[in-house]
N, C-alpha and C positions, 0 to 999 in steps of 0.2 A: 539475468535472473529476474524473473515475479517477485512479486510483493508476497503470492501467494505458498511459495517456495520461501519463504525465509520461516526460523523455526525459532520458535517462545525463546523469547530474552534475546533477541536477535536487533541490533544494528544497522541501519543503513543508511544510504542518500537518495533522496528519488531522482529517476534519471529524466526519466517523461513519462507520457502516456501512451497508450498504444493509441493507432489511426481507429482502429476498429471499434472504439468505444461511440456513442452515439455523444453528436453535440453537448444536448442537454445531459446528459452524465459527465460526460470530460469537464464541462461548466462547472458544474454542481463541484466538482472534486478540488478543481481551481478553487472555486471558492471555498473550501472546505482546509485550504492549505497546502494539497497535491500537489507541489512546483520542481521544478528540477533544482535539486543542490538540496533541499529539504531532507531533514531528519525526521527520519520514521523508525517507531518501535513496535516489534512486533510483542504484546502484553499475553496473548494466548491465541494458543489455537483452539477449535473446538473440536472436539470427537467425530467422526463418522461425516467429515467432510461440511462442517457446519462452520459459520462466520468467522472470521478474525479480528481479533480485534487488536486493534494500533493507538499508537499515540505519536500524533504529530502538533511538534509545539505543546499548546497547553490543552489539548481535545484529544478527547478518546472517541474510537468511532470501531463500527462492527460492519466489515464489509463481507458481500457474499464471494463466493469463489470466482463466478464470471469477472465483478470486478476488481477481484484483489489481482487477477492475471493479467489483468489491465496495465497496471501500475507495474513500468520498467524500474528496476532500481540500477545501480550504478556496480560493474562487474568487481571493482574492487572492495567491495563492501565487507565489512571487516566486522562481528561481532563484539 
């Protein structure tokens, strides 16, 4: 399961990142919090295939679709 596939008020652990993400974004995401075993929430989604937005830890962040597909979360991820 994506990051991108999880649905408002949703739960999960991140598992990794995809290979396909460029260096410098998989960086950026590392340091943004992005780790495997990390809780993330999905806060909302937006209409018509616009940003997500999450919270991991004590940050809220709005990612686009290319890279919320990025982010593997963990299969047993439980709402």
């Amino acid at each position: 399961m994506t990051l991108w596939e999880m649905k408002a008020k949703q739960q999960a652990l991140i598992h990794s990142l995809s290979a396909k993400l460029s260096p410098a974004v998989a960086g950026r995401l590392h340091e943004m919090g992005f780790n495997a075993g990390q809780a993330i929430l999905c806060l909302r989604r937006s209409p018509l295939r616009g940003p997500l937005v999450v919270q991991v830890g004590d940050c809220v962040y709005s990612l686009e679709q290319e890279v919320a597909q990025a982010v593997l979360l963990e299969q047993s991820a439980a709402s």
